[in-house]
N, C-alpha and C positions, 0 to 999 in steps of 0.2 A: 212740180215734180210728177212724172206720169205713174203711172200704178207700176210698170216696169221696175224704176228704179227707187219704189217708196221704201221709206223708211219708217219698221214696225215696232215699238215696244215691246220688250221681253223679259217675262217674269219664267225663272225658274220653276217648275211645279212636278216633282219628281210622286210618280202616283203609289197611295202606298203600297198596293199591291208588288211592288218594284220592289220596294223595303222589305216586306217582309218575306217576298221572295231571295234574295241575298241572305239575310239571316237561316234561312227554311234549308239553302243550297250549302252554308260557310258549317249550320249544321250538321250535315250528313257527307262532310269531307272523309272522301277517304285516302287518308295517310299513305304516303310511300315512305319505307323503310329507310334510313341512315345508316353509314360507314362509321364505323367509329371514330372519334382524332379528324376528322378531316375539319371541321371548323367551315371557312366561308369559301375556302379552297375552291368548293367544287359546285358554288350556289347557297343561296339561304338555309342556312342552319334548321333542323326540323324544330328544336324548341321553342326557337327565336320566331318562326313562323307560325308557331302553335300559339304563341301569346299573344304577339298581334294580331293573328285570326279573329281569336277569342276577344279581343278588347273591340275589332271591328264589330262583332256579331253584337255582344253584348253592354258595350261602354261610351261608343262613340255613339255622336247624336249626330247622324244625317240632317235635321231638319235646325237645327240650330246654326250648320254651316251653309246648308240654304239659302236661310234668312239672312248671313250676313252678306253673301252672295247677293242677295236682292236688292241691298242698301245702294249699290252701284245701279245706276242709272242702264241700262241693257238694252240692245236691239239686235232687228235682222235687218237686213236686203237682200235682194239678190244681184249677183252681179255673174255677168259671162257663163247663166243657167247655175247659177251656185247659190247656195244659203250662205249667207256668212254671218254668223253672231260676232256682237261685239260689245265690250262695256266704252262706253264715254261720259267720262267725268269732264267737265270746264270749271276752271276756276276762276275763284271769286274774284282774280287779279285780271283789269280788264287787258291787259298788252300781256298776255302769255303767251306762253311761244307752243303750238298743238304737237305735242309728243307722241311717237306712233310706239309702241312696245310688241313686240311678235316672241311669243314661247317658242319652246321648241319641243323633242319627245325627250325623256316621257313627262312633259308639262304640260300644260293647258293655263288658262287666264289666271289660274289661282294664284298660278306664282307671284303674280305682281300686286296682289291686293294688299301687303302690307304699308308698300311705296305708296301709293296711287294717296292718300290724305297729303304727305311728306311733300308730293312731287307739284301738285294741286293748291296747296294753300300752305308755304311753308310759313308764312307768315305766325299760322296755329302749329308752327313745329319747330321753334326757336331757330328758322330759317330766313335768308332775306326775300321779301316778296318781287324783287326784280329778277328772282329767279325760277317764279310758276309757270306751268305746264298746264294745258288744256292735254289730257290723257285720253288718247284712244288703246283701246286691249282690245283686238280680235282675234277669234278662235280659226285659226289655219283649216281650210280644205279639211276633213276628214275627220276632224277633230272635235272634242264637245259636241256643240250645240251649233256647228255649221257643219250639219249634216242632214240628209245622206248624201254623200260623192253621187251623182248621178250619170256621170262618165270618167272616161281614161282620162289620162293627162293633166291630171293637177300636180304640175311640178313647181318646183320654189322658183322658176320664173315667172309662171302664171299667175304663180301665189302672190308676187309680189305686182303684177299689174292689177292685179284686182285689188291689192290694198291701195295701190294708188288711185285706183277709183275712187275706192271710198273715201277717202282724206278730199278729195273734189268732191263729193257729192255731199261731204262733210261742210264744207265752204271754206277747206284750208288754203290758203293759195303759199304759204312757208310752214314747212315743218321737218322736225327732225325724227331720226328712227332709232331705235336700237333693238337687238336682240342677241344670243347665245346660240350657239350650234346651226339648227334647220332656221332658227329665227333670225340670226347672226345674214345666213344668205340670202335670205329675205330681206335684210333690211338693207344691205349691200346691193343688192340687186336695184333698189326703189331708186338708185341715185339717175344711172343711165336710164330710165326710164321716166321720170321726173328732174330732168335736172335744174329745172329752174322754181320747184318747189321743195326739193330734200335741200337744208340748210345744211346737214352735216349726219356722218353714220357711226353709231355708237357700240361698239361689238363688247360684249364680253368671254373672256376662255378661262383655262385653267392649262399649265403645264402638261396634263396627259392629251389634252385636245390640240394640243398645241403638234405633238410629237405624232399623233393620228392623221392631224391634217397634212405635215409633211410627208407622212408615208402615202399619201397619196399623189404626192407631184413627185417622190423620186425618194434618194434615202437621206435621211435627214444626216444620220454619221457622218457623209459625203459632205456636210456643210463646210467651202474654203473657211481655215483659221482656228480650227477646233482644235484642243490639246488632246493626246490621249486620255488624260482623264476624264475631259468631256466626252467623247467617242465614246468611252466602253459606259460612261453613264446613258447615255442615248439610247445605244444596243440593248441595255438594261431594260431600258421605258420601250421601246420597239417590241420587245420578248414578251414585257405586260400588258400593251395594248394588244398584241396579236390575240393573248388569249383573253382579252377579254371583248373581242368582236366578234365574239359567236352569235348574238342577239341581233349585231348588222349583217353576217350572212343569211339568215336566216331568214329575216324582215326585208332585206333585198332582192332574195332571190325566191322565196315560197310564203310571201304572206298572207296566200288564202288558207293554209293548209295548219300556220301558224293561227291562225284566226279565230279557225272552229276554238280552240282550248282556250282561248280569252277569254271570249262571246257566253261561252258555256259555266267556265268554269270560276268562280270569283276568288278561290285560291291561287289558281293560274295567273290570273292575272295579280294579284298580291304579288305576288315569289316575283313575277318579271320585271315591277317595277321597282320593288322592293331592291332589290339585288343592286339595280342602276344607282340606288340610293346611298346604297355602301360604300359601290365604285367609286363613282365620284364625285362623293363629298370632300370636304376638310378630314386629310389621313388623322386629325387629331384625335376626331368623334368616331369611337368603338362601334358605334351601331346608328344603323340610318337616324334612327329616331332620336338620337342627341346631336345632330350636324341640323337636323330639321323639327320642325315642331311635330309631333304625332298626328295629332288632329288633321292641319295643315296637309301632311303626307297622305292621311287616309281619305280629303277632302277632295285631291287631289285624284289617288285611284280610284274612290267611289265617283269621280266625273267619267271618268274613261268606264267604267262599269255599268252603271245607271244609262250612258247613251249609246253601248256597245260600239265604244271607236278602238277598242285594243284593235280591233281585224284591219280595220280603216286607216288607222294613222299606220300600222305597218304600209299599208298598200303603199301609202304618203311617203315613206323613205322610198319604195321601189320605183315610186315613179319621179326620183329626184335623183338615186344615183342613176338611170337608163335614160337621164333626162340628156336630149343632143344639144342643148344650149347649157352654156356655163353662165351666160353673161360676160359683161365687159365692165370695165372701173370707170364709175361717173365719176363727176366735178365734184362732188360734195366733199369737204375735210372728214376721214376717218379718225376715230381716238378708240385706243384701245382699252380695257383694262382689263389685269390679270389677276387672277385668286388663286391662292396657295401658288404667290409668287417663286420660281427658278429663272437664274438669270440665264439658263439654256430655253425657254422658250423666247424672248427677244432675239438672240441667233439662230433660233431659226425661222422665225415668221419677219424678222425686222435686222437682218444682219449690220444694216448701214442706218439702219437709225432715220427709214423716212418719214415714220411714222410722225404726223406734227404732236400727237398727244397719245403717251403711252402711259398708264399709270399699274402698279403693282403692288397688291396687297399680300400680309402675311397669312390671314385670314381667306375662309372661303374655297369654294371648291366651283365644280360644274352649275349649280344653279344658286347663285348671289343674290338674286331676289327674296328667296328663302333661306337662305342660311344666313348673309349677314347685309340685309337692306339697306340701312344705313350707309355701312360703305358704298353701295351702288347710287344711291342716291345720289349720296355725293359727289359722285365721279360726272353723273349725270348733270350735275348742278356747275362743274366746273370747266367740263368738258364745252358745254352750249352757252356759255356766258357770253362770249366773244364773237357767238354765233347768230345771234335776234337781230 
């Protein structure tokens, strides 16, 4: 391997000075005033944000979610002038099949740390071992700890040739992908690009991404076969995602200017991914922090804080919707699975049913890895059975 494309071990090492500057900054927040009655209406709640401020500043232990952080095996390389961090687990089952997993925003590697033992050695998880995964988790262009962007053009197509490098320079010669959202088209992307090493591409959505994604090929309402009641349900969900893509106009079209107040401000960045967290979880959970673990969540924004990629991963959506390639559909089997299952997102992402594996949970919202892993596992585990 040439010095070009080496492969470096990577230990986390967040310096304190970082620490106790966050706390120094979360203390000397200065409040902006609330409406009264408006509740989540109009953005995070000023109480709601004051507690968890407070428990970041004071309760949560950065260095304990470090360390578990550590326990996963980690590296860089660089590929196509780029940093790319990444965890790689192999496991202990010698014919596993290498699983590639890609986050999306506002996510990073964390999400998938609860899977990664489950998916790795199910055999230590009252799972069968003819179904382990050697786990690769890399951190996206702009993201974590594959930073800093040092040019234009990291789009989810590029994104996705450079993970295919990796996975070669890995010594994968079969493997499968999955991801959600930005990760979702990344992993979709790896098939025509590798076709004769992606076995198969593993997506997961939720109902409102579902009804997002088709407002962007055309109007979903317009879908042939739909009842009226389905229609004015739709128009329903269209009305909700409209208003709640102000964070993608924003991030699409001005996210340097969006960036300064990240970068700068660690409340800033709280509230914005905080918010995402409400969105779209499971409508069951009142508040982010009961659809997802606290810690976990704050484990999460202190990554994007600590390596200042709020600015960055904005940039990352701008240069993915202004991106001139879409891509084309490889050979790989796609399966889908849905959380906080409605039987209106299969009409409209799958009207005819080509999908060879579609599965639907009751359970679960926008990010499955954290909220309810298990089921994701499993879909994982079911999904690629027929696939090695």
């Amino acid at each position: 391997m040439t010095k070009l494309n080496k492969i470096q071990p990577f230990t986390i090492q967040i310096p304190q000075t970082d620490l106790d500057d966050l706390q120094e900054r979360l203390a000397r927040t200065r409040w902006s005033n609330e409406l009264p009655g408006v509740g989540w209406s109009r953005g995070v709640p000023l109480s709601y944000l004051q507690e968890l401020a407070e428990y970041w500043r004071t309760s949560y232990d950065w260095r304990k979610h470090e360390a578990e952080l550590n326990k996963f095996p980690q590296f860089t390389t660089e590929i196509d002038g780029q940093t790319i961090h990444f965890l790689h687990v192999r496991s202990p089952e010698p014919d596993a099949l290498p699983l590639l997993l890609i986050h999306s925003w506002p996510g990073s590697v964390v999400e998938f740390t609860t899977m990664i033992g489950p998916l790795t050695d199910p055999r230590a998880h009252q799972g069968d071992p003819a179904d382990a995964f050697h786990v690769v988790v890399p951190s996206i262009p702009g993201f974590g700890f594959s930073m800093p962007v040092r040019e234009l053009g990291w789009t989810t197509g590029r994104t996705a040739r450079a993970f295919a490098e990796l996975m070669g320079r890995l010594g994968y010669e079969r493997y499968g992908t999955h991801g959600g959202d930005i990760g979702a088209g990344v992993a979709g992307g790896l098939s025509p690009i590798a076709p004769d090493q992606v076995v198969g591409v593993h997506v997961s959505s939720d109902p409102p991404t579902a009804v997002s994604f088709a407002m962007f090929t055309g109007d979903p309402s317009a879908t042939p076969g739909l009842s009226e009641a389905e229609q004015e349900r739709i128009e329903h969900m269209k009305q909700t995602a409209m208003e709640g893509m102000g964070y993608l106009q924003i991030q699409t079209t001005r996210p340097q200017t969006l960036g300064y107040a990240l970068t700068d401000s660690p409340l800033g960045q709280l509230a914005w991914i905080t918010e995402k967290f409400k969105e779209w979880t499971d409508p069951a959970a009142e508040l982010p922090d009961e659809a997802v673990d606290r810690d976990r969540l704050l484990t999460n924004i202190s990554l994007y804080w600590f390596t200042r990629t709020g600015a960055s991963a904005a940039h990352a959506l701008y240069e993915s919707m202004h991106a001139q390639e879409w891509g084309e559909e490889g050979p790989a089997p796609t399966g889908w699975a849905m959380f906080g299952a409605d039987p209106i997102a299969r009409r409209l992402l799958d009207p005819e049913h080509k999908i060879e594996h579609w599965s639907e949970f009751d359970r679960g919202g926008h990010f499955p890895a954290m909220e309810v892993p298990e089921l994701l596992v499993g879909d994982l585990r079911k999904f690629f059975r027929n696939l090695r």
